[in-house]
LOVO-849553 format. One record per residue (C-alpha): x, y, z. Coordinates in Angstrom, 2 decimals. Layout:
residues N
((X,Y,Z))
...
//
This chain:
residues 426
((103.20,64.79,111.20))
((102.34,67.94,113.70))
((106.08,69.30,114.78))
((104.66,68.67,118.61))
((104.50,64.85,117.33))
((107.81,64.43,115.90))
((109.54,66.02,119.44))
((106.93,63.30,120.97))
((108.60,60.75,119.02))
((111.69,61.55,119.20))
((111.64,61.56,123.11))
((110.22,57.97,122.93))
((113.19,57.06,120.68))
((115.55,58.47,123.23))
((116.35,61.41,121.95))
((117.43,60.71,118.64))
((117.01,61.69,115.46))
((118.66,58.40,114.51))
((117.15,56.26,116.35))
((113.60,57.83,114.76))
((114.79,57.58,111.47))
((115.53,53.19,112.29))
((112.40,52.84,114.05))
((110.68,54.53,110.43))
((112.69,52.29,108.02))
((111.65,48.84,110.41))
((108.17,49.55,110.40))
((107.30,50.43,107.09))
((109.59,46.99,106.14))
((107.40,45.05,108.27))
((103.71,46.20,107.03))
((105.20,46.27,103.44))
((104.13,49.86,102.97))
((104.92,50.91,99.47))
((104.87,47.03,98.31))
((102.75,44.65,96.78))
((101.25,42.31,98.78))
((98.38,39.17,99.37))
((96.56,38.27,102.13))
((94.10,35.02,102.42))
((91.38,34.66,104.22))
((88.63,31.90,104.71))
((87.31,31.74,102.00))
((88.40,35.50,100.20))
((91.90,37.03,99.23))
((92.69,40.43,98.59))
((95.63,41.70,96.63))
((97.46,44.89,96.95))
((99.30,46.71,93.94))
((102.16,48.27,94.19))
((100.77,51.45,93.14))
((97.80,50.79,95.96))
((94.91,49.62,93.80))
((93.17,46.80,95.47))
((91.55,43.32,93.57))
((89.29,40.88,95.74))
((88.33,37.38,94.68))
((86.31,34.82,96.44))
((83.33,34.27,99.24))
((81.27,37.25,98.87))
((78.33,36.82,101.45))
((79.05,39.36,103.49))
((80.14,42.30,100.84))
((84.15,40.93,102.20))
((84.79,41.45,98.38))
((83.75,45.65,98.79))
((82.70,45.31,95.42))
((79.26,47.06,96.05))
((77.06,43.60,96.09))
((77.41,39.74,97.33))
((78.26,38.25,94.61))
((81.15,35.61,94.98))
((83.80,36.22,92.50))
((86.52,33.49,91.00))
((88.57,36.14,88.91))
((90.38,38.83,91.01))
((88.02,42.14,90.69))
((89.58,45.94,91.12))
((87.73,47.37,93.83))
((86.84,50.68,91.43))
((85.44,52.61,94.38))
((88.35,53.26,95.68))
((89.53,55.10,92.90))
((92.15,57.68,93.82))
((92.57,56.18,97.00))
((96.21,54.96,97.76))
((95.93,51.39,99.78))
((99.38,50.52,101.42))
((98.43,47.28,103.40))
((95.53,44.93,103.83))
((93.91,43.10,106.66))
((91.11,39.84,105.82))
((89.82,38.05,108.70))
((86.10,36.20,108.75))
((84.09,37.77,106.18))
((85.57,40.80,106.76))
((87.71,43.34,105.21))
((90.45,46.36,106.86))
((92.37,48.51,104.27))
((94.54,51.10,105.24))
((95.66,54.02,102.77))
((98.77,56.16,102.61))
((96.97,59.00,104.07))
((96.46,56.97,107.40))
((92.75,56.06,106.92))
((91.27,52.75,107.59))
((88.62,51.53,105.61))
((86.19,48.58,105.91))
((84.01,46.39,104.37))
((82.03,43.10,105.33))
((80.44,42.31,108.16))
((80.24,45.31,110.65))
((81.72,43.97,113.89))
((81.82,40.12,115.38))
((78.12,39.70,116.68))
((77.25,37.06,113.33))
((79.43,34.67,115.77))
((75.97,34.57,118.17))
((74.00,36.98,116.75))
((73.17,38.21,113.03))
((75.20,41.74,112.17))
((74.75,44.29,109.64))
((77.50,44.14,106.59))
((78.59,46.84,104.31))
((79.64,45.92,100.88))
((81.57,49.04,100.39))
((84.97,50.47,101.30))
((83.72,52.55,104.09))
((86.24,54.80,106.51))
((86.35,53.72,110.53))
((84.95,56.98,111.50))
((86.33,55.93,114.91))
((89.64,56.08,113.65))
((89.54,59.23,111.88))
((91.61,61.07,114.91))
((94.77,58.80,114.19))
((97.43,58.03,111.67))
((97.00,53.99,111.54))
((100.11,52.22,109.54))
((98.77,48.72,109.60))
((95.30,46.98,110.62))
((95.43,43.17,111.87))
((92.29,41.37,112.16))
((91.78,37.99,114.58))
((88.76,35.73,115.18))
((86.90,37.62,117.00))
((88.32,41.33,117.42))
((90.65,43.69,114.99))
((93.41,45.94,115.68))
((95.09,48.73,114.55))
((99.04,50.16,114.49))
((99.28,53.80,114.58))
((102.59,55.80,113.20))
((103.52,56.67,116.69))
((103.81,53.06,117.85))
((100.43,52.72,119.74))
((97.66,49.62,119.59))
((94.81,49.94,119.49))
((92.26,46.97,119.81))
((87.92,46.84,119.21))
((85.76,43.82,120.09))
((86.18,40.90,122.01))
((87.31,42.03,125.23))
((85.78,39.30,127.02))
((87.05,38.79,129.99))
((89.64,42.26,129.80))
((91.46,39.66,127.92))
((92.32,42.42,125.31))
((93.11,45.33,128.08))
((89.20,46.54,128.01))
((86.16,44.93,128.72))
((83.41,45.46,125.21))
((81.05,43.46,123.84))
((80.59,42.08,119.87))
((78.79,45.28,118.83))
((82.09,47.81,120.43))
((83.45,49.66,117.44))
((85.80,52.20,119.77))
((89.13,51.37,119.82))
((91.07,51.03,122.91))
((94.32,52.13,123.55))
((96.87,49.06,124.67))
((99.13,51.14,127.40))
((100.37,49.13,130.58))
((104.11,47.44,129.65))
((104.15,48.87,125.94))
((103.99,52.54,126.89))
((107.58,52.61,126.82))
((107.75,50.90,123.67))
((107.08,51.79,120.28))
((105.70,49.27,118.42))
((106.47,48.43,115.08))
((104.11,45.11,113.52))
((101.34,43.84,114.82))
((99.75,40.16,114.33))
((96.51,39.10,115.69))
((95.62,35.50,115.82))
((92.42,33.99,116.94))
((91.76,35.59,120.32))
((95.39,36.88,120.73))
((97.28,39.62,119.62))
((101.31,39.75,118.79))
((103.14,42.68,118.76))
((106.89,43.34,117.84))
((108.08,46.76,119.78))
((111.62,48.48,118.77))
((113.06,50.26,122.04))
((116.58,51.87,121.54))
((117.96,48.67,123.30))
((116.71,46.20,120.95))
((113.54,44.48,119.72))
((111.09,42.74,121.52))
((107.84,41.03,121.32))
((104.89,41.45,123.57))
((101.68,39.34,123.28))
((98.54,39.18,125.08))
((94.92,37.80,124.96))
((93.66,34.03,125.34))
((96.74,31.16,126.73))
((95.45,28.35,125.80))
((97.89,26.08,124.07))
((100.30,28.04,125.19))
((100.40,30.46,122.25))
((101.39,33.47,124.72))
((104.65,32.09,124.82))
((105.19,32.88,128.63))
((105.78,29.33,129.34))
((102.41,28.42,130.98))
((98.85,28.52,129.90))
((97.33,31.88,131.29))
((95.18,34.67,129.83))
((96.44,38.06,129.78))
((94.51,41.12,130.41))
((97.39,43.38,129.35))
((100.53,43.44,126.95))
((104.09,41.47,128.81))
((106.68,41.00,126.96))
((108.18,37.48,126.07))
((111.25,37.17,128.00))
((112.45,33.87,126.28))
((113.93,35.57,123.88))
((116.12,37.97,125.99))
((117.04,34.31,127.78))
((118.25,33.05,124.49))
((119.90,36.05,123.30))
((117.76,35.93,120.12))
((116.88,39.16,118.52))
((113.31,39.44,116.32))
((112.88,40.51,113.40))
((109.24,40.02,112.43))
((106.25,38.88,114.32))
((103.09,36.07,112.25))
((100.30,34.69,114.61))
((97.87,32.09,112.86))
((94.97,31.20,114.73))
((96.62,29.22,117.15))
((100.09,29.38,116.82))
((103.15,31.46,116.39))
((105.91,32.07,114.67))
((108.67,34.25,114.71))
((111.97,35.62,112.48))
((115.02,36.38,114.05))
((117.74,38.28,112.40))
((119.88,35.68,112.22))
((117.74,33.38,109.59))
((116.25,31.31,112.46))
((112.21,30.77,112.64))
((111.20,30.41,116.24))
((107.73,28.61,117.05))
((105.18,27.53,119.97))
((101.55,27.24,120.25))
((99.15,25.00,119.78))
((99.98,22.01,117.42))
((96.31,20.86,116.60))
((98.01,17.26,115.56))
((99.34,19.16,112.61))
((102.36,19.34,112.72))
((102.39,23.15,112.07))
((104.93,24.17,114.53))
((107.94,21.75,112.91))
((108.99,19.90,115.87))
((108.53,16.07,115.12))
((107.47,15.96,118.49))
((103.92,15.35,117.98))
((103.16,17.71,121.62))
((100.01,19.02,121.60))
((101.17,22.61,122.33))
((104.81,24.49,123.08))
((104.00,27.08,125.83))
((107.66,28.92,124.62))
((109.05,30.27,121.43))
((111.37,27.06,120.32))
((113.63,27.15,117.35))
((112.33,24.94,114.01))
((115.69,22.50,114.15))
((114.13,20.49,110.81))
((115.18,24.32,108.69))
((119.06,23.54,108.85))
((121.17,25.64,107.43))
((118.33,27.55,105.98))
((118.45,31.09,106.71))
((115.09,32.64,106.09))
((113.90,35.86,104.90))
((110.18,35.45,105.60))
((107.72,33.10,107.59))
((103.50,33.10,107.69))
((101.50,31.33,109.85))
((98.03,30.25,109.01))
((95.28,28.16,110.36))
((96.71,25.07,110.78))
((100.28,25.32,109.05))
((103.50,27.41,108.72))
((105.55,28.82,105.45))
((109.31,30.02,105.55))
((110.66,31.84,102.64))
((114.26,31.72,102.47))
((116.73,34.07,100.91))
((117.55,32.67,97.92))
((113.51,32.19,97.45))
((112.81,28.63,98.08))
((109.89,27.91,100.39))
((109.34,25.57,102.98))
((106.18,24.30,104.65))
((104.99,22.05,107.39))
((101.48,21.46,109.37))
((98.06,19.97,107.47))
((98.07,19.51,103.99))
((94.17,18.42,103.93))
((93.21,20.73,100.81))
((97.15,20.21,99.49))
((97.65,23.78,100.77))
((101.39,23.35,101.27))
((102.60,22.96,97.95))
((104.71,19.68,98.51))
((104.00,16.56,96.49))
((101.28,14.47,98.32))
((102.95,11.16,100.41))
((99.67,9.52,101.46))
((99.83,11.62,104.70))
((97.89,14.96,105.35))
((100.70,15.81,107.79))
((103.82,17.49,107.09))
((105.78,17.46,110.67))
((109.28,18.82,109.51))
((109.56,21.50,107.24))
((109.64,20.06,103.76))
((111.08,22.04,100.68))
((107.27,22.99,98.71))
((109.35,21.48,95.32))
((105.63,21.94,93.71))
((105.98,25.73,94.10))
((109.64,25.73,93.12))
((109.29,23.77,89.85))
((106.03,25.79,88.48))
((107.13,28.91,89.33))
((110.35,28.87,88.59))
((111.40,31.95,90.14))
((111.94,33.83,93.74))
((109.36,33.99,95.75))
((108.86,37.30,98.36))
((105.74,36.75,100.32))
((103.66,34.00,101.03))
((100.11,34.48,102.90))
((98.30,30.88,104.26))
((94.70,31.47,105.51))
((94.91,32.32,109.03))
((91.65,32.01,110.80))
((88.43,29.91,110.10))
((84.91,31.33,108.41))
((83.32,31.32,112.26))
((79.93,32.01,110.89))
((79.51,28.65,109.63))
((82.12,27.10,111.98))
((84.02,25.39,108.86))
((86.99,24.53,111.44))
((85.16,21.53,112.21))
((86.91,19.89,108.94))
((90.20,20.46,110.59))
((91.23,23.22,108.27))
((90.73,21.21,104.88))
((89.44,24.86,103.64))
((92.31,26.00,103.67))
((94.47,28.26,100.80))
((97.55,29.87,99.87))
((99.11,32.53,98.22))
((102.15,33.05,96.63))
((103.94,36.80,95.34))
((107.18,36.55,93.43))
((109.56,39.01,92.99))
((108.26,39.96,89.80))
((104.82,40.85,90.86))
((103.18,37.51,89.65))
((100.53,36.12,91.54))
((100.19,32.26,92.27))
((97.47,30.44,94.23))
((97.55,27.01,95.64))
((94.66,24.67,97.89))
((91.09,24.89,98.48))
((89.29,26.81,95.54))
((85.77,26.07,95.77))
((84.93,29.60,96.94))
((87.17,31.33,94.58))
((89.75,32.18,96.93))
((92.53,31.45,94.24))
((91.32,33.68,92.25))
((91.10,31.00,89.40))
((88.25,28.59,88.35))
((88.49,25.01,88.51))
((86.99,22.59,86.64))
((83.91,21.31,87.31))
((83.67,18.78,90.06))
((87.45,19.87,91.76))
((87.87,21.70,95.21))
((91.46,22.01,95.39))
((94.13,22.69,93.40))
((97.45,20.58,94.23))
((99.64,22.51,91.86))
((99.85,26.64,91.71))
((98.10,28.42,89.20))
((98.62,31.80,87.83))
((96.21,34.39,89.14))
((95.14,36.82,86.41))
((97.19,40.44,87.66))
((99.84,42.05,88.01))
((101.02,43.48,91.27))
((103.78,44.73,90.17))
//
């Protein structure tokens, strides 16, 4: 960092030294640089070492593997290519790809930008650098439905495609590959995480006085969490959580809904509930318009929580994991009731007895394969992933694409129980 950019941050973090030093440590916590990680996707997962090598596994139509050709792939593959090249987080969205490396650079792979929703688009089956993005130092990429975004180190958003409607800041077409700067209300704020859901974006912004989280995008269902149903055309922040005195720690948008971690232990939801059950209510409303704390956790005091398509996970701190939303493709890991509902978070005892040990991150897909508008089947495509504290891998759900990175037998789609996935991300 240019000295001129470190007096630039510190003024933004009032003045202090200190203060730049916390904002630093929060968000490289919250985009897990220097850790392992998973992410799933519809239909592909990518895994991150450690040490910043990079394995795909799955749907493969698109190149969304970056493995040089289209060939789907049921055992996890290093991405060789990117030899010497030091990944620190990952991004999957619809048959497409966003890594970003130590060094600040984002590269991606799969289809080239969101016109295969109306229109057919090129793909690239290759890590390939966003030249557009050469000019900044991004920290963490995020990619939604229909648009992507990206976290620089000096706080900023920036957001490409999909501005329909200015409904991410900027008006652009499917084809816009120049990222916009998100200013208005957050250019006061340095933000820290960054969550995009279907055709909304979360953000979590550190300010000297406390955190905050600031969303904008498409309202329906409520998933702004301003307490109505309208579209935003620039960042606000959500003031319901000033009202109830409840300080965030880390922001997860799945394609519909929200959910939040305060720093007390408490998991906050709203959004829309898509008969699912996925925001943990028991109250069977079809959407929450404001963040709403999960009652059915307890006592539980959690150290994690992912959102996906149509369900939520909450790691606690002694490493259990709870889930609750649609279990169509037995995504949750709980022990099947007859129901394809789980309403109030349930203890996943499936994932508890086969792994038998502490679980750090879990990653539920998020979004739905738009090309071929699979979320017809009410998210029974679903998957999830599973890191322990050791570095093992463990995979869970809807396999038939090889998105657990394991192959099932002949005949099966799912896998109830979790399996072992071939690497070590230790």
């Amino acid at each position: 960092m240019k000295h001129e950019e470190k007096d630039k941050l510190k003024q933004r973090c009032g003045g202090s030294w200190k203060l730049v030093l916390e904002y630093l440590l929060i968000g490289e916590k919250n985009y897990h640089r220097g850790k392992s990680q998973v992410v799933a996707g519809p239909g592909h997962s990518i895994a991150v070492t450690a040490k910043g090598g990079v394995y795909s596994f799955g749907a493969n139509s698109s190149g969304q593997l970056g493995l040089g050709n289209t060939e789907g792939q049921f055992e996890p593959c290093l991405i060789r290519s990117l030899q010497g090249i030091r990944i620190t987080q990952a991004a999957v969205g619809s048959r497409r790809t966003m890594l970003v490396s130590d060094t600040g650079r984002v590269y991606a792979f799969g289809q080239d930008n969101y016109s295969g929703l109306f229109f057919p688009s090129t793909c690239t089956s290759s890590p390939k650098v966003v030249e557009s993005l050469k000019d900044m130092f991004v920290v963490q990429a995020s990619i939604g439905g229909h648009f992507s975004a990206v976290l620089s180190r000096e706080g900023q958003v920036y957001t490409f495609c999909w501005g329909r409607e200015a409904r991410l800041g900027h008006r652009s077409d499917s084809n816009d590959i120049e990222p916009r700067l998100l200013s208005g209300p957050l250019e006061g704020a340095l933000v820290v995480q960054i969550a995009a859901g279907n055709c909304y974006l979360l953000m979590l912004a550190y300010q000297p006085t406390g955190m905050s989280v600031y969303s904008l995008g498409c309202g329906q269902g409520g998933k702004l969490g301003h307490g109505c149903t309208t579209h935003l055309t620039i960042p606000m922040m959500i003031q319901h959580f000033q009202t109830l005195k409840v300080k965030p720690l880390s922001v997860s948008a799945g394609a519909f809904h929200c959910a939040v971690l305060a720093s007390d232990g408490r998991v906050f939801t709203w959004g829309w509930d898509y008969s699912s059950g996925c925001l943990g209510h028991d109250d069977k409303q079809e959407y929450v318009v404001l963040p709403t704390a999960v009652e059915g956790l307890g006592s539980v005091k959690a150290r994690h929580v992912s959102a996906g398509y149509s369900s939520t996970f909450v790691v606690a701190d002694n490493g259990d994991v709870y889930s609750f939303g649609c279990n169509n493709s037995r995504n949750l890991g709980v022990k099947a009731d007859g129901g394809m509902e789980v309403r109030i978070p349930k203890l996943a005892a499936t994932l508890k007895v086969s792994l038998n040990e502490k679980v750090v991150q879990v990653s539920a897909t998020n979004t739905w394969d738009w090309p071929s508008q699979s979320h017809i089947s009410g998210g029974c495509h679903c998957h999830t992933c599973v890191l322990t504290e050791s570095g093992r891998l463990y995979s869970v759900g809807s396999g038939s694409e090889g998105q657990l990175g394991v192959k099932l037998a002949k005949g099966q789609k799912t896998r109830p129980a979790p399996d072992r996935v071939a690497i070590d991300l230790a």
